[in-house]
Structure formats: structure tokens, C-alpha cells
N, C-alpha and C positions, 0 to 999 in steps of 0.2 A: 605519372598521376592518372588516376584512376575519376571518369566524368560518367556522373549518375543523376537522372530528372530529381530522386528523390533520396534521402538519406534515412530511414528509420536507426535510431540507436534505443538499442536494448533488444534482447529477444526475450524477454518476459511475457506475461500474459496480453501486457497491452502491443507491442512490439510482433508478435505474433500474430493477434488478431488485424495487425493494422496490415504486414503483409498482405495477408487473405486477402482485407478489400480491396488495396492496393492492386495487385492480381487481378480478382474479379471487377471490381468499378472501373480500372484502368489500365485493362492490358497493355497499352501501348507503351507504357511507362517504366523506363527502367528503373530499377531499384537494387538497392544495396540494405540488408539490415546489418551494424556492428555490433557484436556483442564481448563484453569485456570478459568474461568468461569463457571455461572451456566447455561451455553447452548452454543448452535452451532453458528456459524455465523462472530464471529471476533468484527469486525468494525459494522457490521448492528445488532448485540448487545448492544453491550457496548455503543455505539453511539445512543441517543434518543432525538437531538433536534429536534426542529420542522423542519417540509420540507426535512428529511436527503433522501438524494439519491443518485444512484450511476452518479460518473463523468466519467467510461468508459461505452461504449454501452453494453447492455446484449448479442449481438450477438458473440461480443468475449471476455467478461467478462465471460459470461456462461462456462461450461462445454461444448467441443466439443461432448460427448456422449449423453447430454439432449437437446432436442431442448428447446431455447427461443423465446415463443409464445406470451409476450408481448410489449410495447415500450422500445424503444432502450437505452432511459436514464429510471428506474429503483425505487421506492422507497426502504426502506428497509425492510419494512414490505413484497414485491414483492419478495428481492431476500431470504428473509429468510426461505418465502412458498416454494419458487425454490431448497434450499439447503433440507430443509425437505423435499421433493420429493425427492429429491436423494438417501438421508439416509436411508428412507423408503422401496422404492424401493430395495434396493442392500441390505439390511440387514446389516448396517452400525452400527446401534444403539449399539449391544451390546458390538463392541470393543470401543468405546466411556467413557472416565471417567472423569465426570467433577467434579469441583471445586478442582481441581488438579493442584497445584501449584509448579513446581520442583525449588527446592531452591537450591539443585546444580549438578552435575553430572561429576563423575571422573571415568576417563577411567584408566584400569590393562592389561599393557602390560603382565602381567603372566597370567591372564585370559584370555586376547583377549575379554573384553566386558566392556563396559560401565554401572555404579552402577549408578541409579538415584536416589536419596530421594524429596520425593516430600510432601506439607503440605495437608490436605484434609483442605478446607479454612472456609466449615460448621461446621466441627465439633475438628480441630486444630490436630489432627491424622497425623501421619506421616507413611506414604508408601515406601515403598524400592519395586525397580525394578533392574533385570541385564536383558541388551540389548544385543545384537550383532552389531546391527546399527541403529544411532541415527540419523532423517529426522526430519530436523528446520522446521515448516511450521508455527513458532506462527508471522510473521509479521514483520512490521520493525519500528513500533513504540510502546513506553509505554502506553498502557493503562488506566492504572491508575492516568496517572495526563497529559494535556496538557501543553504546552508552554508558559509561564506568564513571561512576560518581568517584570523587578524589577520596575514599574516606581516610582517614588517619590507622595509621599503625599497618598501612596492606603489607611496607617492606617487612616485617618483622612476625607474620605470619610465616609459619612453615611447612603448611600445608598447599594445596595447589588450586588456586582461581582461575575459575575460568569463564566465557561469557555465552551465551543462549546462541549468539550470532556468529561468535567460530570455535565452537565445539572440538574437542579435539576428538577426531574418530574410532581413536583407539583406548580414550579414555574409558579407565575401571573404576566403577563404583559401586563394584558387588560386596556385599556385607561393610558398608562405610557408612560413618554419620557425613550427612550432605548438609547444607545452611541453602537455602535459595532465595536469593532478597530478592522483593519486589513483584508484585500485583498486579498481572494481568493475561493476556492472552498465554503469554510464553510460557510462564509458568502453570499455570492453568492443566497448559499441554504435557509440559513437560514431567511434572511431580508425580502424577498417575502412574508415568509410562516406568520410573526409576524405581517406585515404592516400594514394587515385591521385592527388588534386587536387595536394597540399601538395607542397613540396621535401623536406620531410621532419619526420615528426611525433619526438616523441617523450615517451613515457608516464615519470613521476616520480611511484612511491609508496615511502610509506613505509612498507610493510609488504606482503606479497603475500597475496592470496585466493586458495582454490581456485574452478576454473572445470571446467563440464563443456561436453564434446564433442561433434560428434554430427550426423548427417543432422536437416538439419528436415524431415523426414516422419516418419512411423508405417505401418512395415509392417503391421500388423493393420489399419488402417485403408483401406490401398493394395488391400489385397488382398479387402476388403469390399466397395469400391465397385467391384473389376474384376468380383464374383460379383452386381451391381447390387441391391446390401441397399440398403434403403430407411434415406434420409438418419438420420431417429430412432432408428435400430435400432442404426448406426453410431454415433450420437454418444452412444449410450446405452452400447455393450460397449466401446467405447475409453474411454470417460471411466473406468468400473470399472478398466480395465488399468490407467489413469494412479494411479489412486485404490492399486490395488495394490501398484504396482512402486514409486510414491515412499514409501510406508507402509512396505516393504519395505526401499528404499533407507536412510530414517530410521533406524530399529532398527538396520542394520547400522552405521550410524556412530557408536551408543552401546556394542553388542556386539563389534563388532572395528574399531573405525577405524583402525588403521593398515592394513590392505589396505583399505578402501576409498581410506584416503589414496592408497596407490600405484596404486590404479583409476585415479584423476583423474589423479594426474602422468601416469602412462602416455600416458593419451589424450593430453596437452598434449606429450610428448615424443617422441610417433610424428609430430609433425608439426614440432616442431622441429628433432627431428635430437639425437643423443647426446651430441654437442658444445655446446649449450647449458646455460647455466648456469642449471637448473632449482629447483639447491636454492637460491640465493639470489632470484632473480625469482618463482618461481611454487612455494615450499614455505611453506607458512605456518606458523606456530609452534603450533595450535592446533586441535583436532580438525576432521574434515570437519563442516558445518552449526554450529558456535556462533557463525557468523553466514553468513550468506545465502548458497548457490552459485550464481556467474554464469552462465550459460546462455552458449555461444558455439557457435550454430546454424550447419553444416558447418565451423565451426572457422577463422572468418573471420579472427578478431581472429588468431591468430596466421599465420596465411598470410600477413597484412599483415608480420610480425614479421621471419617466414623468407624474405619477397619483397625484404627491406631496407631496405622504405620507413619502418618504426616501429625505434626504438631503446628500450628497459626501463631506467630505471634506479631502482634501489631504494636512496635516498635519503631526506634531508630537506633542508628547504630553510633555509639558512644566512640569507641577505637576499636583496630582489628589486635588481635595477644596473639604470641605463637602459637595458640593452639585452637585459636575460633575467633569470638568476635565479642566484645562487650557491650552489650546495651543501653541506652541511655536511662530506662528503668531499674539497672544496678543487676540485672540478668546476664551472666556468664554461658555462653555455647560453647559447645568444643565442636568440631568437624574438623574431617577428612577431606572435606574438597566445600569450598564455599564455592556458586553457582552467582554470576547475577545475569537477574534476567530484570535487567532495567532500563530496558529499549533503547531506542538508536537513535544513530545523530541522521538530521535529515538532511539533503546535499540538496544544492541547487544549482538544476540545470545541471546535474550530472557531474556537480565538482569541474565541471571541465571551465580551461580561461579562453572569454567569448570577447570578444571586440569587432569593433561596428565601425569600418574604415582607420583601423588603426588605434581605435580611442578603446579601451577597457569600458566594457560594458558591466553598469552598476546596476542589477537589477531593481534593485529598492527604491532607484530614481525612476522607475517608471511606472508605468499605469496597468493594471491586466483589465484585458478587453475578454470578458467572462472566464476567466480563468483559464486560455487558452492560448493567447497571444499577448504583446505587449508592447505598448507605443514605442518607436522608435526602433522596433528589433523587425527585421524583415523579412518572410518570407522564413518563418518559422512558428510552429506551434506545438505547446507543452500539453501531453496528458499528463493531469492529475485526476484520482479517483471520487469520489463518494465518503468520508467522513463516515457514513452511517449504512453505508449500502455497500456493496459489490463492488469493486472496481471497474470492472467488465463493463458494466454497464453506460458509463461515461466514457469509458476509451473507444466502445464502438459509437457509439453517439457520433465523438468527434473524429473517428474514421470517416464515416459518412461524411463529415463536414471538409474534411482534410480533401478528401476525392472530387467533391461539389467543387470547391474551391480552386483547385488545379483544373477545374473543366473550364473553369469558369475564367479562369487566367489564360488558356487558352484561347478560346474563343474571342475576349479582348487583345489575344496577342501579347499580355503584358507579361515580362520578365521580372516584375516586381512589386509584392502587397505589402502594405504600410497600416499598421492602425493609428488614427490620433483621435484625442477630443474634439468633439464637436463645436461649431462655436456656442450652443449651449450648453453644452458641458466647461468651458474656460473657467469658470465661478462654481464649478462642484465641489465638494465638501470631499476631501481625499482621507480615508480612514485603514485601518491595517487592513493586512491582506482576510482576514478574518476574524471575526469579534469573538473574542474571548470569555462574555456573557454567553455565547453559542457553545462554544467547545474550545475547550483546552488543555489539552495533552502536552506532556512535558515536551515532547520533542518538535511539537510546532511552537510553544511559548521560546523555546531557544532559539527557534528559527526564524520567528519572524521578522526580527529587523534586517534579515537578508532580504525578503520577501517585497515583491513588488505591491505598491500603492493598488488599492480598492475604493471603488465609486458610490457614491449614494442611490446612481441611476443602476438598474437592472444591467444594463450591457456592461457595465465597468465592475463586475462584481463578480466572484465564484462562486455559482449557484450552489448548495449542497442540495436540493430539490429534487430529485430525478425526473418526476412529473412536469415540472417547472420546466427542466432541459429539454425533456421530450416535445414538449412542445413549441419553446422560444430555436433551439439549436437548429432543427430543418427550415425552420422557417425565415434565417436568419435572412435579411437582402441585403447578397453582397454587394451591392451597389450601393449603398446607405454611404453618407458621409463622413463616416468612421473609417472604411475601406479607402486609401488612395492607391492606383496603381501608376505605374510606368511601365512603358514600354520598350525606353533607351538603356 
């Protein structure tokens, strides 16, 4: 058995970045990151369909310590080169252990430390770890299988389905009719990148999102690097503009969303042409952001649309026939390879099985103390990202907080942090983990009766704010009566 201060699982963006500060804040500290894979990166791994790139900008996607010196939306092969420079650089690699899969991990209040068993996935080896503190950084979806609505008739297709999230990397869809169901990022990305190849795609949701438009560059940024600002200085005043202008953009979609609404069509109908059918394919019934906007960098996806090679239909699907798919408006498809890109199932806590002195740890019974920790679970904390922002941007947040915290456990001595309710808190009003008035995406409304309990008080809530965090997070006092520690 392998004994380490800290445990980081995942080497993702967040899991990556937490190393670094990890490293930097706290040399002293040993560390182990696992990662269940056979490399770094997360999502820009695991993920290999055609066109995949990032939907937030690199300027606050990025790490605030590396500058990003190329466009703002991102391929993944771009941020993968990005995260290996980091690794590199800071000498990340050797606490790195991939195809490490923790299949469960049980915390001993007589130890004060958390026992992991983990599988080694190449070779079926089992590993044992004892931690001190355990940092979630693997994500908030499974990997290993995407979102596949049950529809009727799939056995009796005879053509070949396949899903956005395990692509097969050999697969040919040169001169084929493709079917792609389903509205969002993925598709977005993916149907541009297939268009020239195929006979002819064609996109089937049932429901349309809003999508923004747009150069993928940043004039503030073009114009930095023509005046030869030094890389940091750039990636330092762009990143604030981004941190701006979507704070800005935000607000405006709670304070007037319907002009923002017709912001977004616009862009989408200056490239279609007037004569498209805008309000049925691309109006959605539902304010701009209560759930995530697509990013479609120079406006590719629909160049594909108005070039003739993609056809929209906003539908649902009736049965699949052997030879495509029926719709519920009495519309027959034929395809060659039906595609769904209808996102993922979201794991909690890394899918892995957690118990707390033996007892199965139910997350749902408990409370999240700002979206990061949660009553009764010890000496562990979950990054989750930003809803409408960057991911990045909250996982170094709560690096810094991660780092404070172990100082700060130190210096008490104490081998054990505990959140509970306050005695003002006893009589708080406990509501889901996120209000569904706010945002709701198919794959957290699945998720959330997993999902642990949320407060009416600010501390007992997950901020989607990032101003909000910036300022409540550093400032947190871990002495407040929310924090209990031990020292036995």
C-alpha cells in the first residue's frame, strides 16, 4: 500500500491544474494524481470525433499561470499540446498514474485517512492507496458510454449507430447519408467537420438551442500581439475582457432576454438568409442560457446548412426501419450510419463506491457546503465547474482553496475537516442541488436525485456566479462553525 498527503483523481483540466498548485502552494506535500485512462486530458482524450473542440474560449478555459497564444475556441488536439506543456514544464509527469481506475474508496475514522483500491486497467492489477485528503477532479460525466435514448426499432436497423462519445476511429462515412440526432455542442462540432465528406448529413432534434456566432479570434488580443505585449500581459487583459463581456452577456439574459434572444437569431439568420425557417429549427422555447449556448466559431455549422450539404429537421423519432429512421411527423430517412449525439450520463463522485466507516455513503443525504464539500463526508472536496462559464475557472478557485485548507489543517494539527450545519442553519429550507428555473440540461435533470441537498443560505449552495466565488471562496473563514476539525 502505497501512502500519499493528497490524492488528486483525474488528470483532466481540473486534475492538472490542481497538481500545479498543489506543487507550487505546497511543495511539501506529497501527491499522487490517478487517472483512469491511458493519458492526460479528460474529455480531449476520450473524445475523438471529427471537428471536436473546445465550447469555452482558451483565454479562460486556459490556466491563469500559462498564457494562451492561440484562438479562442480551441481544437483538442491544441489543448492537449497546451496541457502537455504544462506537465512538462512543472514536472508533473512523475506523480501522474494512468490506467488507474478506483473502484472504490472507504474512509477510517480510526485512521483519519481514506483506503483507495484502484484496478490497473492494462494489466487488471489491483493497487491500494491510504490518503489523508481525497480532490475529485475526474469530471462530471461518464466516460465510458454517452446518452442513448431507448428508441424503438434500433434492433432492426441495419445500418451502423454510433455515439459522439465513443466514435469509432476507423469509422467511414465518405459518400454516406449520416442521420445526427440531437441539438447541441456536439453536433454543432461535429456536422461541419463530416459535410464535405458524406452524400448528405442531416441533423434531427427535437427541440432547437440557441447558438452563438462569430470570428474565432479576439481583436483585443490580434491587436496586442501586433503592438508585441508580451505573451502574460495578453493572456492576462484578454482573459479579464472574456471574464467581462460573458458576466455581462449573463445579466443581460435574466434582465432582457428577448433582445438578447434576437441577438443570437440574427447572427444565425444573417447567414442563412431570410428565407429560412428560423423560428422552427433555431428558436427555442426558453430564455437565452437555461441551458448551455453552442459556440459555432465563423459560423461553420450553418455554412454547412446554406451550402446544402446538411438538412434540419425538428422532429422526433417515431421507430428506427432497416434502413433509417421514421418520424413522428409521418417523414421517412434513409441513412448509412445514424449518429446520436445526445449527450451523457453524468457520474457522481466518479461512479466509484464511497463509504464513511463502513456505511455506503448516499450522497443525496447530504448537504453541499458550496458546491465543494459535503456534510458528513471528510476530508474531501469535489470540483465541479461553471454551468455558463469556463470550467477552469472554478477549479483553480477551489485549488487555492484546497492548498489554504491543508495549510491551515496543518498548522491546527488537525488530521480531520468535517462540514455540518450551523445551529442556524438546523431549520434551513433544503432544495435540489440546482434549480431547474436556473438551468436544465437533460443530463443534470437525470441526475439530480443522485445529487446532494442545497441551502437557501449562500454557504450551503453552488454558486454558478464566478464574481460571486471570487469573492466569497478566498475569503472563506475556515474557522467558521461550519468547519469541525480533529486532531485524533
Amino acid at each position: 500500500m502505497e501512502e500519499f498527503d493528497v490524492m488528486v483523481v483525474g488528470a483532466g483540466i481540473a486534475g492538472v491544474g490542481g497538481a500545479y498548485h498543489l506543487s507550487s502552494q505546497r511543495p511539501d506535500s506529497s501527491f499522487v494524481v490517478l487517472e483512469s485512462q491511458d493519458n492526460f486530458g479528460g474529455t480531449w482524450w476520450s473524445h475523438n470525433y471529427p471537428g471536436i473542440r473546445s465550447d469555452s474560449d482558451l483565454h479562460t478555459y486556459g490556466y491563469r499561470f500559462k498564457p494562451w497564444t492561440g484562438p479562442p475556441i480551441a481544437t483538442a488536439d491544441e489543448i492537449l499540446k497546451y496541457m502537455g506543456e504544462v506537465i512538462d514544464e512543472n514536472d508533473l509527469g512523475d506523480h501522474i498514474r494512468y490506467n488507474h481506475k478506483i473502484t472504490s474508496a472507504k474512509w477510517s475514522s480510526e485512521k483519519n485517512k481514506w483506503f483507495i483500491e484502484a484496478t490497473k486497467t492494462d494489466t487488471e492489477e489491483t493497487h491500494y492507496f491510504a490518503v489523508n485528503f481525497l480532490w475529485m477532479c475526474q469530471g462530471y460525466y461518464r466516460h465510458s458510454e454517452g446518452f442513448t435514448p431507448d428508441w424503438p426499432g434500433m434492433n432492426e436497423y441495419q445500418g451502423q449507430i454510433v455515439h459522439t462519445e465513443t466514435w469509432p476511429k476507423e469509422l467511414d462515412y465518405a459518400d454516406k447519408k449520416v442521420i445526427v440526432i440531437g441539438s447541441g455542442a456536439s453536433s454543432a462540432t461535429l456536422i461541419p467537420a463530416i459535410a464535405d465528406s458524406c452524400e448528405h448529413v442531416t441533423l434531427v432534434q427535437r427541440s432547437p438551442i440557441y447558438y452563438g456566432t462569430g470570428r474565432n479570434s479576439d481583436e483585443l488580443a490580434e491587436t496586442l500581439r501586433e503592438l508585441e505585449v508580451d505573451d502574460e500581459w495578453i493572456h492576462e487583459i484578454v482573459r479579464r475582457k472574456m471574464l467581462r463581456d460573458t458576466s455581462i452577456f449573463m445579466r443581460r439574459t435574466f434582465e432582457e432576454p428577448e433582445i438578447v434572444k434576437e441577438e443570437l437569431l440574427t447572427g444565425v439568420r444573417d447567414i442563412l438568409g431570410p428565407d429560412y425557417d428560423i423560428d422552427t429549427h433555431f428558436t427555442p422555447d426558453y430564455r437565452p442560457w437555461r441551458q448551455r449556448v453552442a459556440l459555432v466559431p465563423d459560423g461553420d455549422f450553418f455554412k454547412s446548412i446554406k451550402a446544402g450539404q446538411v438538412s434540419v429537421l425538428t422532429d422526433e423519432i417515431e421507430t428506427f426501419t432497416e434502413s433509417g429512421v421514421l418520424l413522428k411527423s409521418g417523414t421517412v430517412l434513409e441513412a448509412d450510419i445514424v449518429v446520436a449525439a445526445t449527450g451523457f450520463n453524468m457520474n457522481v463522485l466518479g461512479d466509484i463506491n464511497f463509504s464513511i466507516d463502513e456505511a455506503p455513503l448516499v450522497l443525496s443525504d447530504t448537504v453541499t457546503y458550496r458546491g465543494m464539500m459535503f456534510t458528513g463526508v471528510p476530508n474531501l472536496l469535489w470540483v465541479f465547474g461553471y454551468f455558463r462559464g469556463s470550467w477552469t475557472l472554478r477549479s483553480e478557485l477551489l485549488s487555492d482553496f484546497v492548498c489554504r485548507l491543508l495549510t491551515h489543517m496543518k498548522s491546527k494539527e488537525a488530521k480531520r475537516v468535517d462540514v455540518k450545519l450551523r445551529p442556524e442553519d438546523e431549520d434551513m429550507e433544503l432544495l435540489p442541488w440546482q434549480d431547474p428555473e436556473n438551468f436544465n440540461p437533460g443530463y443534470l435533470t437525470r441526475a439530480m436525485p443522485f445529487l446532494p441537498k442545497s441551502g437557501v443560505k449562500p454557504e450551503w449552495h453552488h454558486s454558478q456566479d464566478f464574481w460571486e466565488d471570487l469573492d466569497e471562496i478566498p475569503n472563506i473563514d475556515l474557522d467558521g462553525l461550519e468547519f469541525v476539525y480533529s486532531q485524533d
